[in-house]
N, CA, C and O atoms as CSV, one atom per row, in Angstrom:
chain,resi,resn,atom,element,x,y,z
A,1,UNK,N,N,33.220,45.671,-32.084
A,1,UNK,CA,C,32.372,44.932,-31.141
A,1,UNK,C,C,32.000,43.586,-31.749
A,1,UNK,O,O,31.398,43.339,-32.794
A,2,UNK,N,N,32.494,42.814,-30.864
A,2,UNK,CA,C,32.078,41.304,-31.572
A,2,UNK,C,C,30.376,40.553,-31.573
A,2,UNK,O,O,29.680,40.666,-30.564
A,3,UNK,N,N,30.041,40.068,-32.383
A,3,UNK,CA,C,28.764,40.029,-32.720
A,3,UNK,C,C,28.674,38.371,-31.844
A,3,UNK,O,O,29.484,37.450,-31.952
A,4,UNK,N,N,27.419,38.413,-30.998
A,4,UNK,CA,C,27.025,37.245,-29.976
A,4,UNK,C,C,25.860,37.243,-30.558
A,4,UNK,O,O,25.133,38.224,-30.712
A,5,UNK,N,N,25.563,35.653,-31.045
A,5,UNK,CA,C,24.000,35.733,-31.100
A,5,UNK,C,C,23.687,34.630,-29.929
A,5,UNK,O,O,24.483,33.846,-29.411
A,6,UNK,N,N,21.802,34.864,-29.575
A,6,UNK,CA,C,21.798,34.983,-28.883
A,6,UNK,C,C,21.128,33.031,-28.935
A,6,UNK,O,O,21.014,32.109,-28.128
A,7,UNK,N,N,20.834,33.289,-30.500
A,7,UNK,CA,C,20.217,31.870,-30.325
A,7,UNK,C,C,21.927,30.363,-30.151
A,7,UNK,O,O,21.602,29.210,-30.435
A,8,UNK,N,N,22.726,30.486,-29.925
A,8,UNK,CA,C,23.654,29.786,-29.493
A,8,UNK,C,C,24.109,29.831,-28.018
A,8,UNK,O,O,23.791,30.762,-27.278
A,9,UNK,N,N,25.022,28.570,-27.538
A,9,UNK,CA,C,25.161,28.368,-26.261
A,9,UNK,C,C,26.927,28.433,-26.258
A,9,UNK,O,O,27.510,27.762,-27.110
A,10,UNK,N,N,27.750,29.275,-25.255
A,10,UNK,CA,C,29.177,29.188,-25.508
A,10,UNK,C,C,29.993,28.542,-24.434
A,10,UNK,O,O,29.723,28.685,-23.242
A,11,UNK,N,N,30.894,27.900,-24.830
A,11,UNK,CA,C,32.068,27.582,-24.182
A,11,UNK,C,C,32.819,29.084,-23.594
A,11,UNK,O,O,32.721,30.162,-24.182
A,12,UNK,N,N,33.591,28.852,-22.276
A,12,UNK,CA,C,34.299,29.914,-21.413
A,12,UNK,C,C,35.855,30.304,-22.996
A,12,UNK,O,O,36.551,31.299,-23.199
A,13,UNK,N,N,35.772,29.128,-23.626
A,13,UNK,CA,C,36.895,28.673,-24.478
A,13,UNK,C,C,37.034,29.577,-25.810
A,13,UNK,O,O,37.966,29.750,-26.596
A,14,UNK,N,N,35.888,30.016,-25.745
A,14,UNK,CA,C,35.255,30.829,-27.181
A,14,UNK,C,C,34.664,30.017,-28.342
A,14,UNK,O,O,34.174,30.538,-29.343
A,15,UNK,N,N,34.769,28.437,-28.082
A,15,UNK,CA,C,33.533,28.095,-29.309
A,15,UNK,C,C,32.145,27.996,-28.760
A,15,UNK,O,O,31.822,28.165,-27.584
A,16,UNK,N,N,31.314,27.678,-29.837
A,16,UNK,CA,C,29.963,28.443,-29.735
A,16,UNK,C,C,29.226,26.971,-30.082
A,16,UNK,O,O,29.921,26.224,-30.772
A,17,UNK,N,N,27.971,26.489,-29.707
A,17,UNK,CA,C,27.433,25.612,-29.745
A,17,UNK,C,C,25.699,25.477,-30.394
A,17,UNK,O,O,24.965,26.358,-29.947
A,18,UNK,N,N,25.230,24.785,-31.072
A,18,UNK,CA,C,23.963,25.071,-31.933
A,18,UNK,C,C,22.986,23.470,-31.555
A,18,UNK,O,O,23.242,22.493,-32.259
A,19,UNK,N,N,22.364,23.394,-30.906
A,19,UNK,CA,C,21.470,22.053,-31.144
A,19,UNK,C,C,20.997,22.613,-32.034
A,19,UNK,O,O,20.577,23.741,-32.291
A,20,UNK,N,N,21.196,20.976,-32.845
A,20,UNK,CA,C,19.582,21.274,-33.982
A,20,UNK,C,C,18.396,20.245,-33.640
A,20,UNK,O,O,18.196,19.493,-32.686
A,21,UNK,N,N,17.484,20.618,-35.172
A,21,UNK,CA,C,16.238,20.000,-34.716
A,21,UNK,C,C,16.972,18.609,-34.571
A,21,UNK,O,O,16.964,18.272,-33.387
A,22,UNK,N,N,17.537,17.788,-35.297
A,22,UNK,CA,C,17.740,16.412,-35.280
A,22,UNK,C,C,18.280,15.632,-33.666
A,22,UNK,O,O,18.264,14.441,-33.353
A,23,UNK,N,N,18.656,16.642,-33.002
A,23,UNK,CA,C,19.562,16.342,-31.908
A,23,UNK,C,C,21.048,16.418,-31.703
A,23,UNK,O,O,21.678,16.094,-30.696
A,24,UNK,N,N,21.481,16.890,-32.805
A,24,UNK,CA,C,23.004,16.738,-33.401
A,24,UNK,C,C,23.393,18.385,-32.471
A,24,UNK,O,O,22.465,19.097,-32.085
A,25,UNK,N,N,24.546,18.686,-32.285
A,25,UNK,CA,C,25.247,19.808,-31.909
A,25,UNK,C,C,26.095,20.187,-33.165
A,25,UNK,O,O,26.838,19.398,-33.749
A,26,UNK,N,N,25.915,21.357,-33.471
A,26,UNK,CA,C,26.868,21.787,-34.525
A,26,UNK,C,C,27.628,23.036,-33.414
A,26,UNK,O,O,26.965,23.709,-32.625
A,27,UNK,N,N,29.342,23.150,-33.604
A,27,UNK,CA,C,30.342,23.772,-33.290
A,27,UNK,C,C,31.746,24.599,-34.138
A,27,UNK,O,O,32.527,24.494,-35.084
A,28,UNK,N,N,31.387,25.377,-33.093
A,28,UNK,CA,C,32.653,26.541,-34.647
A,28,UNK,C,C,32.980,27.485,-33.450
A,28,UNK,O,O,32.541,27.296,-32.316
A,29,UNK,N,N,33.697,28.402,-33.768
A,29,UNK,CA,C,34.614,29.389,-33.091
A,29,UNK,C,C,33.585,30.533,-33.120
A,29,UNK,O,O,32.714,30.681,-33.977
A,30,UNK,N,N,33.866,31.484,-31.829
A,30,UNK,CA,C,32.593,33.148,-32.102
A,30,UNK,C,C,33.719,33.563,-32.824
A,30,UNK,O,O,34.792,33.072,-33.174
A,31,UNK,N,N,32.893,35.045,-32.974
A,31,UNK,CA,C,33.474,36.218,-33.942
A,31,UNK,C,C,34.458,36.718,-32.860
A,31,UNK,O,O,35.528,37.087,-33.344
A,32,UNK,N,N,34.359,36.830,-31.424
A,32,UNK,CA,C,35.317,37.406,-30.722
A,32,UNK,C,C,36.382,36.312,-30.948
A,32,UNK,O,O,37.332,36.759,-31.592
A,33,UNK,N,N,36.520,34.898,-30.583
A,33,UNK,CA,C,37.460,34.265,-31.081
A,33,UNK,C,C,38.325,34.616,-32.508
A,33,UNK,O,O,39.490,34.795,-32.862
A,34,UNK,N,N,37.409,34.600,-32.892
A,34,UNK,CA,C,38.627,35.049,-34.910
A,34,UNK,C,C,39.092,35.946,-34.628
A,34,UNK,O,O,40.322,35.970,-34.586
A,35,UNK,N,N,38.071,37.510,-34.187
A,35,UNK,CA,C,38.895,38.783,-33.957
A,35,UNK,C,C,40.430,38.705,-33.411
A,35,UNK,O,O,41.509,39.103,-33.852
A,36,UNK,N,N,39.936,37.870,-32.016
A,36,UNK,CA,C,41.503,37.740,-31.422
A,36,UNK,C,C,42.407,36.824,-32.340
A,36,UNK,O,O,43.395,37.433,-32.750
A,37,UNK,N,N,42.341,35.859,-32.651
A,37,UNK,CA,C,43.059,35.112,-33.316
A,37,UNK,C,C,43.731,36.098,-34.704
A,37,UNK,O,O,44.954,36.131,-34.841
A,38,UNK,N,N,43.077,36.653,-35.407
A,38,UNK,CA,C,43.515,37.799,-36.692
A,38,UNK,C,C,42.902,36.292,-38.585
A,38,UNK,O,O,42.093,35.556,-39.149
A,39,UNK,N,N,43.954,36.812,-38.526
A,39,UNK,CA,C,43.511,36.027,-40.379
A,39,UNK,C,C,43.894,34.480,-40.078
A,39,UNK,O,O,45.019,34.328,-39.601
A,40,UNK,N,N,43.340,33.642,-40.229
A,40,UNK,CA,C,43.331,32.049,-40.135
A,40,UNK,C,C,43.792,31.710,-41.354
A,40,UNK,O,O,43.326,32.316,-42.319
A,41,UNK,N,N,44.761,30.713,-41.557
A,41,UNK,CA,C,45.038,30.063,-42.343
A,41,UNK,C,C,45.511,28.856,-42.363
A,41,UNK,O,O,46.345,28.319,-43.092
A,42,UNK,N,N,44.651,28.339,-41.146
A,42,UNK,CA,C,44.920,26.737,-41.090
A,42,UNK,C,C,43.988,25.834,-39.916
A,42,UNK,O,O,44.070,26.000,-38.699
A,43,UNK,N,N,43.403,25.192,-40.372
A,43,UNK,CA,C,42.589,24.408,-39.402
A,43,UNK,C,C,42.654,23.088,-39.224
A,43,UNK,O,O,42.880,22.375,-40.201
A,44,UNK,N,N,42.441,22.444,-37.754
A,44,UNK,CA,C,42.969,21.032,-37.800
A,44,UNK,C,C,41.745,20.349,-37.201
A,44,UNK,O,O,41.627,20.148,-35.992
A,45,UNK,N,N,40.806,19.990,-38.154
A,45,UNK,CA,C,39.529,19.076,-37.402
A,45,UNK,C,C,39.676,18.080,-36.614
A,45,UNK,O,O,40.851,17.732,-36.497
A,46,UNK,N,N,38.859,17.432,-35.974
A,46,UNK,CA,C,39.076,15.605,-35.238
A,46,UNK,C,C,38.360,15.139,-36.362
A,46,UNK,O,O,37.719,15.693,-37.256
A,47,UNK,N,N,38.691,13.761,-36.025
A,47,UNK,CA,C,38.341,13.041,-37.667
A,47,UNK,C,C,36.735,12.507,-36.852
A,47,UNK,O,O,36.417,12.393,-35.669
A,48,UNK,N,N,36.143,12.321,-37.890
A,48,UNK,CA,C,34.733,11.516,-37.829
A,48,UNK,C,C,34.718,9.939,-37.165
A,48,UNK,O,O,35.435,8.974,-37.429
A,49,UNK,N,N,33.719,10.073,-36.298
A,49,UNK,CA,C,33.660,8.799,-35.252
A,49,UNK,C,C,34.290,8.971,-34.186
A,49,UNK,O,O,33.777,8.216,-33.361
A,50,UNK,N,N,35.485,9.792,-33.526
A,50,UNK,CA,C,35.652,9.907,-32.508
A,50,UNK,C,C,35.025,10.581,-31.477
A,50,UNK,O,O,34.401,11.639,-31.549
A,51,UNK,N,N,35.274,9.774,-30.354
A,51,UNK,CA,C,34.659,10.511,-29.439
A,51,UNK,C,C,35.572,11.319,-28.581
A,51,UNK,O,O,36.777,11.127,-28.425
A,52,UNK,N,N,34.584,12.564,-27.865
A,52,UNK,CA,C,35.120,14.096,-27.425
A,52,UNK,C,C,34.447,13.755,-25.937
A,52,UNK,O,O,33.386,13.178,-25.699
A,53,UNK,N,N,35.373,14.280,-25.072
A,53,UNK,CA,C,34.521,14.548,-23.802
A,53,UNK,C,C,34.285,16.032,-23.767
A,53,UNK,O,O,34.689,16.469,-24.844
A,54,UNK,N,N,33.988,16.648,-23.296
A,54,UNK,CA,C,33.296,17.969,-22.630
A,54,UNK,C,C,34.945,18.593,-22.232
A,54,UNK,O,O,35.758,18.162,-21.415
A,55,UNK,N,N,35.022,19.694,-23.115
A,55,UNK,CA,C,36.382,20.130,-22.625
A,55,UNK,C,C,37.882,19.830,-23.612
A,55,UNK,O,O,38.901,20.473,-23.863
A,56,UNK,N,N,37.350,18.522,-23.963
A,56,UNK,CA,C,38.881,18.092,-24.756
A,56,UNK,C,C,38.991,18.722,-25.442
A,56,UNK,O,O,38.051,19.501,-25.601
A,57,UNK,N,N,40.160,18.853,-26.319
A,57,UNK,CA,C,40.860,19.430,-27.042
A,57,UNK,C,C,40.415,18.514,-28.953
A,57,UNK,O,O,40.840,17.417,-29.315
A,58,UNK,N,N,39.688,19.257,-29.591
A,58,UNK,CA,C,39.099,18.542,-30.704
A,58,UNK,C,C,39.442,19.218,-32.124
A,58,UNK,O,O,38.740,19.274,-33.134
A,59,UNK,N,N,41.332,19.942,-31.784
A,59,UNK,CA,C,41.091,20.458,-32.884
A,59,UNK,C,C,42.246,21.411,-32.879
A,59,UNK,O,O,42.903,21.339,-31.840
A,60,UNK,N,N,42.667,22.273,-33.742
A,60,UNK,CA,C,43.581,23.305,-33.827
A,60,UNK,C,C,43.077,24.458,-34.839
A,60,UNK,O,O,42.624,24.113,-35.930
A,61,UNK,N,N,43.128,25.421,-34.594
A,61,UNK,CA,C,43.005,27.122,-35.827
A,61,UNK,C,C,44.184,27.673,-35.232
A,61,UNK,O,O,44.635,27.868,-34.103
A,62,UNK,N,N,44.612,27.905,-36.801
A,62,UNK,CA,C,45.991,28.577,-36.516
A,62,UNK,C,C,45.929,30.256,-37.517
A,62,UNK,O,O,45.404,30.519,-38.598
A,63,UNK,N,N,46.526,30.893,-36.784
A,63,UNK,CA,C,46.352,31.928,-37.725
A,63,UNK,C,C,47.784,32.961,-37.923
A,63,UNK,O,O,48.830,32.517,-37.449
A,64,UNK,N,N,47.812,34.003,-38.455
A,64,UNK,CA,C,49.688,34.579,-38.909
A,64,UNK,C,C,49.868,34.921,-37.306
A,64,UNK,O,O,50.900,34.522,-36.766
A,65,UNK,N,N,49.117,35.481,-36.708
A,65,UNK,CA,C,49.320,35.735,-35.152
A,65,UNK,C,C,49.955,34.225,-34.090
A,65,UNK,O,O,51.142,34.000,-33.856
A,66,UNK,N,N,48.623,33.283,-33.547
A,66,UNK,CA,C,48.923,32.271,-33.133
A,66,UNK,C,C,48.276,30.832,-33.461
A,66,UNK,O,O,47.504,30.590,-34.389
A,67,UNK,N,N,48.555,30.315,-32.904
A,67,UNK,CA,C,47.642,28.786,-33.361
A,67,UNK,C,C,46.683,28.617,-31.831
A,67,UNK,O,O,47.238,28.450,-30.745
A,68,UNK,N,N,46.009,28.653,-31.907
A,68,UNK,CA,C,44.358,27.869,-30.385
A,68,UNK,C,C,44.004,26.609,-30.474
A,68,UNK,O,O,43.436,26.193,-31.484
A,69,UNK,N,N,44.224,26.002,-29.668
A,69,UNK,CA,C,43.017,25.092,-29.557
A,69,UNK,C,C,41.850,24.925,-29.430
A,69,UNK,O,O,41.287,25.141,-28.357
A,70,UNK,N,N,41.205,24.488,-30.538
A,70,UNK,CA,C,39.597,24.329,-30.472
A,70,UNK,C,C,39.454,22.656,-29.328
A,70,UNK,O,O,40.097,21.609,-29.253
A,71,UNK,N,N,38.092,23.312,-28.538
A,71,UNK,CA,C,38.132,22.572,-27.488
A,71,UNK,C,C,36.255,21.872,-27.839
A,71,UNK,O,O,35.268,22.489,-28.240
A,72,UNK,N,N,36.396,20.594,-27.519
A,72,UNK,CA,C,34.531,20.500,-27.091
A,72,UNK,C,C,33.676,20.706,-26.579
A,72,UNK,O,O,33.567,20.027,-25.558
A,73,UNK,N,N,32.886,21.382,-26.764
A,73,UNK,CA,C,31.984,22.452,-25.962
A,73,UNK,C,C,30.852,20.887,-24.875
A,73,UNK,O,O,30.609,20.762,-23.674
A,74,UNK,N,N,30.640,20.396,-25.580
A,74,UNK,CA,C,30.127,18.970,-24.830
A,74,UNK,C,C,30.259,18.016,-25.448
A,74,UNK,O,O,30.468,18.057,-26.660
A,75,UNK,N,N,30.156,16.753,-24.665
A,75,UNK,CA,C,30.924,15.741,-24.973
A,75,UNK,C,C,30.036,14.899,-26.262
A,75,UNK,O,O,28.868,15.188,-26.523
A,76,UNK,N,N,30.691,13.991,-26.881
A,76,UNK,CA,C,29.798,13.292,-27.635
A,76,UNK,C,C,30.711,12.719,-28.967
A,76,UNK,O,O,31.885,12.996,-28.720
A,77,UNK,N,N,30.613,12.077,-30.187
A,77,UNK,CA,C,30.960,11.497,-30.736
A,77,UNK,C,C,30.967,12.414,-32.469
A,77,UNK,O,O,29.843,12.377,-32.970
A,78,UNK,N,N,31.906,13.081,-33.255
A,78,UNK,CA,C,32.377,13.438,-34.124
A,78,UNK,C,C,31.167,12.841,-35.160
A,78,UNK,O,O,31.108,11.612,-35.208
A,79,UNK,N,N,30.206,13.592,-35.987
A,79,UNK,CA,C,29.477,12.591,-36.740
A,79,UNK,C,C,29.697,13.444,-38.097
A,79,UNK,O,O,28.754,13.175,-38.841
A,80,UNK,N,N,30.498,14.286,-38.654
A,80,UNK,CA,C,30.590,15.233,-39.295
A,80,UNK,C,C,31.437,16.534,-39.018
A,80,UNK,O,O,31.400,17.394,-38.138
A,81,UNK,N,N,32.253,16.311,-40.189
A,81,UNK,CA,C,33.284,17.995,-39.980
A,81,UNK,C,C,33.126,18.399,-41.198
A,81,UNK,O,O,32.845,17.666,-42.146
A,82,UNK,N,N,33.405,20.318,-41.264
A,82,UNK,CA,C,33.559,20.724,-42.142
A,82,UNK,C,C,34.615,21.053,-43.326
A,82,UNK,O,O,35.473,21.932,-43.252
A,83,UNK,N,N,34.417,20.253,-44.351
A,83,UNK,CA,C,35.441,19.978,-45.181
A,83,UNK,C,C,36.616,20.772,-45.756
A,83,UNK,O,O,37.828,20.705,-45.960
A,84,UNK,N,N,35.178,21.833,-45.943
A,84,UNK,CA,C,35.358,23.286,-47.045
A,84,UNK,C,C,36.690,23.979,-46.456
A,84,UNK,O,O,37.570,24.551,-47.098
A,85,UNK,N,N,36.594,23.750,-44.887
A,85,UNK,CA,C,37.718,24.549,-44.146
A,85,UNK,C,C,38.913,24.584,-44.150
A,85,UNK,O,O,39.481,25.486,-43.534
A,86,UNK,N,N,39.807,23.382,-45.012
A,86,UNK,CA,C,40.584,22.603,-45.005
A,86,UNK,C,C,41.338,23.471,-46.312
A,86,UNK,O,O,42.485,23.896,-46.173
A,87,UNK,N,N,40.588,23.671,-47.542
A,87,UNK,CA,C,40.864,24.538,-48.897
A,87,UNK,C,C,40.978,26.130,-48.545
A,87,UNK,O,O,41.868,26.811,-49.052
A,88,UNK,N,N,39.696,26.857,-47.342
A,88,UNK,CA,C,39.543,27.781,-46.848
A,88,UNK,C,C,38.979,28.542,-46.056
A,88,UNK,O,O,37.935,29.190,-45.972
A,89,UNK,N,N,40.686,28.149,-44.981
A,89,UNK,CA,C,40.080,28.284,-43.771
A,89,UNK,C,C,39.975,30.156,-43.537
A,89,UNK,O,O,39.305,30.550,-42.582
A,90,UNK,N,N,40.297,30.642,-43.965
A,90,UNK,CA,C,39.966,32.052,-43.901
A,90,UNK,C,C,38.318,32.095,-44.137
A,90,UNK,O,O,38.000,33.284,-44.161
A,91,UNK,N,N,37.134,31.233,-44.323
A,91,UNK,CA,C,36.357,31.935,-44.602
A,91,UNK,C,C,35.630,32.018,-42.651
A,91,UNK,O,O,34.589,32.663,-42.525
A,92,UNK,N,N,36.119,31.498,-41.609
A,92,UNK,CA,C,35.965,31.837,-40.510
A,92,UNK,C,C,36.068,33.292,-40.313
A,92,UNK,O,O,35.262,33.788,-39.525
A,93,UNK,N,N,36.833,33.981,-40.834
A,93,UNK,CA,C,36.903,35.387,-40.681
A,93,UNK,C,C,35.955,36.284,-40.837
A,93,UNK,O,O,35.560,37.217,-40.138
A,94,UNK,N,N,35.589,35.775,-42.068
A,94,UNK,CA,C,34.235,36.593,-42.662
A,94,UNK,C,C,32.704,35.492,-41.853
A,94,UNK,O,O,31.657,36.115,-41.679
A,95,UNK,N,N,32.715,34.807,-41.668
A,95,UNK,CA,C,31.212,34.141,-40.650
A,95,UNK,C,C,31.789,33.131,-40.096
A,95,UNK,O,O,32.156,32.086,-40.634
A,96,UNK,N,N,31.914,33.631,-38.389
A,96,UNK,CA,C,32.644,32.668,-37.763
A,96,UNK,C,C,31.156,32.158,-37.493
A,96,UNK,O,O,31.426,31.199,-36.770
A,97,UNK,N,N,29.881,32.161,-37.584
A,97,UNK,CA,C,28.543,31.681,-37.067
A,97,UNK,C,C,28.146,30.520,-38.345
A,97,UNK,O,O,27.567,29.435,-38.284
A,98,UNK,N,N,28.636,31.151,-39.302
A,98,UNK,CA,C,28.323,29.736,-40.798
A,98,UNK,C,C,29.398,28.896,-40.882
A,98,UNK,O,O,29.197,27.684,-40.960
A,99,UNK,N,N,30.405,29.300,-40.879
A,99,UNK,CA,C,31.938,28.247,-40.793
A,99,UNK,C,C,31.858,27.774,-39.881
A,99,UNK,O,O,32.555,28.138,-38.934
A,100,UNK,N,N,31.169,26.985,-39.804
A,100,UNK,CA,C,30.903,25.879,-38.461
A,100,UNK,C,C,32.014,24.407,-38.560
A,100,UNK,O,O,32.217,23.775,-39.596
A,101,UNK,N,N,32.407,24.210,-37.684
A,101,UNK,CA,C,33.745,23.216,-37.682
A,101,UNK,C,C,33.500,21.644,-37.656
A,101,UNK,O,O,33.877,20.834,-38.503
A,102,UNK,N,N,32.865,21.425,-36.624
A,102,UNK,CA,C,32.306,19.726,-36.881
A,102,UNK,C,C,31.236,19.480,-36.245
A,102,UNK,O,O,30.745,20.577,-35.975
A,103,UNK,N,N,30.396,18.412,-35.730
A,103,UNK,CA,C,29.196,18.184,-35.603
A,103,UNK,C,C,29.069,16.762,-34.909
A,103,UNK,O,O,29.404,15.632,-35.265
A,104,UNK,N,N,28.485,17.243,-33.838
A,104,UNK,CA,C,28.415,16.254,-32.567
A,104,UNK,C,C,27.357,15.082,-32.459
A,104,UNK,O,O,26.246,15.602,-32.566
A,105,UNK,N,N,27.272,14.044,-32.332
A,105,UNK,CA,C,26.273,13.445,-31.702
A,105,UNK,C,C,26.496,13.521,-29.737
A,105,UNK,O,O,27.370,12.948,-29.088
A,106,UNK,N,N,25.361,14.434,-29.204
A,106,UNK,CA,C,26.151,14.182,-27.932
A,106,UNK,C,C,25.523,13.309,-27.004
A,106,UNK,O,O,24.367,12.897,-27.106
A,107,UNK,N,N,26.216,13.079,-26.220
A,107,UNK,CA,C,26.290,11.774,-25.273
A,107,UNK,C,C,25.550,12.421,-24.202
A,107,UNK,O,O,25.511,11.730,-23.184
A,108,UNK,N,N,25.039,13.376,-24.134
A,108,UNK,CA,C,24.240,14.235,-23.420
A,108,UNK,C,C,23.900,15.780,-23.586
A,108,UNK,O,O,24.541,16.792,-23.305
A,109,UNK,N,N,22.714,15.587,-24.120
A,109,UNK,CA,C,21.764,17.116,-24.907
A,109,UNK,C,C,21.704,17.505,-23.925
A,109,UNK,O,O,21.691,18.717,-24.140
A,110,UNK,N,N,21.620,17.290,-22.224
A,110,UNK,CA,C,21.512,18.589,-21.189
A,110,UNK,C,C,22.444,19.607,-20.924
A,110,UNK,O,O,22.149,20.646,-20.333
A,111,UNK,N,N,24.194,19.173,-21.591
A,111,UNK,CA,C,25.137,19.868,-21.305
A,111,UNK,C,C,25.378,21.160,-21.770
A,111,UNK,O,O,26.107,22.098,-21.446
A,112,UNK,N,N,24.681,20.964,-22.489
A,112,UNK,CA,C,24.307,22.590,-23.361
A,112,UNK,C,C,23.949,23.264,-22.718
A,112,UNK,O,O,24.037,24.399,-23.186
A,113,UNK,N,N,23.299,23.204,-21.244
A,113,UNK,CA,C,22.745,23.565,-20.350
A,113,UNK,C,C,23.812,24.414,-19.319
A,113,UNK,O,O,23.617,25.399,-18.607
A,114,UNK,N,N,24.938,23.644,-19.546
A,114,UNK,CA,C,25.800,24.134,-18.343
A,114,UNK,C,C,27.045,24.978,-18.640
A,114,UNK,O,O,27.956,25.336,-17.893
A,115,UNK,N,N,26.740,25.276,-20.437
A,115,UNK,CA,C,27.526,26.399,-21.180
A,115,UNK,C,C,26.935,27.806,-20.732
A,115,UNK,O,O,26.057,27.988,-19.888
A,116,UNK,N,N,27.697,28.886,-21.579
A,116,UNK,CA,C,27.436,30.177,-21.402
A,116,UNK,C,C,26.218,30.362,-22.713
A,116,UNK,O,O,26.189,30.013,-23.893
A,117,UNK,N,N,25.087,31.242,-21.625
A,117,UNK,CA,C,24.380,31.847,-23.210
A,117,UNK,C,C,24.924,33.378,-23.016
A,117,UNK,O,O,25.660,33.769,-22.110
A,118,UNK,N,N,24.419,34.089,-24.013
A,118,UNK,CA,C,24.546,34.946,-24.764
A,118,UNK,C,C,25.259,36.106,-23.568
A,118,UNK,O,O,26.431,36.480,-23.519
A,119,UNK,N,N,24.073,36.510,-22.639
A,119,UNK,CA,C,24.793,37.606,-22.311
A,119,UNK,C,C,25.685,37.585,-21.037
A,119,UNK,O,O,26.326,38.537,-20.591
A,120,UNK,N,N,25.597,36.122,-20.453
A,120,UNK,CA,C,26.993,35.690,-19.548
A,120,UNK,C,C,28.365,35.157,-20.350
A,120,UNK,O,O,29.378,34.818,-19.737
A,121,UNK,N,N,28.238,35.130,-21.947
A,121,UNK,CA,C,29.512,34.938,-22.793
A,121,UNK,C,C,29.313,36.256,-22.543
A,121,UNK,O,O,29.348,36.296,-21.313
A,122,UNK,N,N,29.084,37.606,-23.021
A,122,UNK,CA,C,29.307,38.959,-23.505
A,122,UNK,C,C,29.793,39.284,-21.811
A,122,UNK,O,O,30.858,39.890,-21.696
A,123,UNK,N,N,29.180,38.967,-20.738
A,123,UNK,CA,C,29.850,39.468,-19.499
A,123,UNK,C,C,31.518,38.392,-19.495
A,123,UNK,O,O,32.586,38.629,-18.931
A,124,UNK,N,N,31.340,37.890,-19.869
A,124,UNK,CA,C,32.587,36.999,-19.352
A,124,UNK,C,C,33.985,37.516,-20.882
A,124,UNK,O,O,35.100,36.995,-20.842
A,125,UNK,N,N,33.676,38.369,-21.850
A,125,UNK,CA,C,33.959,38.793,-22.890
A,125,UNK,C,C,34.826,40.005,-22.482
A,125,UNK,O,O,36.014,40.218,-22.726
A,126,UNK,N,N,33.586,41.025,-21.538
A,126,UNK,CA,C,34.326,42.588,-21.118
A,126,UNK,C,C,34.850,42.102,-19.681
A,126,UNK,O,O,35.467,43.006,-19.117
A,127,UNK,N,N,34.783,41.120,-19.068
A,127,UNK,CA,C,35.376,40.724,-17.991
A,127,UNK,C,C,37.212,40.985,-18.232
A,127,UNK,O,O,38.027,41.724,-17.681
A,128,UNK,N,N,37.300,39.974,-19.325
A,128,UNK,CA,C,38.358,40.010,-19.538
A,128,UNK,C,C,39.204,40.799,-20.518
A,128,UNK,O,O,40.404,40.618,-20.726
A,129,UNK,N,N,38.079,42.084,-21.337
A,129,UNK,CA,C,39.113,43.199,-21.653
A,129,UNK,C,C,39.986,44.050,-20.745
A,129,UNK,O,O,40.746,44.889,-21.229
């Protein structure tokens, strides 16, 4: 059973979304995402300063199974990615909620609004088992 918390907001896509206090969005893949995906061993960030619309495509995880596209959960401008992921990306496996992928300035804090929380990701989860 894949672990949803409840304090995050999700993409239909399977990444998962975090305002923080500063205003920034931090983004990474759920645990149901890795599950399906299997062992990761390769990740492809967007570089810093670009900008993402809501939806685009901001990224690649590839794993011995398949490669996904990581998508932008809302739109906004690249102000930070995670480095560590690049040496090891397997540690998504073990905390897809701390292996967080890059970090948004967004071009609009309400859109978070129009993601999935917790238990319409978990319905939209057994929807599609």
């Amino acid at each position: 059973m894949s672990e949803i918390r409840a304090d995050l907001r999700y993409a239909a896509s399977h990444e998962w979304a975090r305002l923080e206090a500063d205003g920034t969005v931090t983004v990474g893949i759920s645990d149901h995402a890795q599950e399906a995906l299997g062992d990761v061993v390769f990740i492809e960030l967007p570089s810093v300063g670009q900008r993402l619309e809501a939806g685009q495509e901001a990224g690649v995880v590839e794993s011995v199974k398949a490669a996904s596209d990581i998508y932008a959960p809302v739109g906004g401008e690249v102000i930070e990615v995670n480095g560590a992921l690049s040496d090891s990306p397997e540690t998504v496996n073990g905390d897809p909620y701390g292996a967080w992928f890059f970090k948004l300035k967004p071009s609009d804090a309400s859109a978070l609004d129009k993601l999935l929380d917790a238990p319409s990701y978990k319905a939209a989860i057994d929807a599609d088992a």
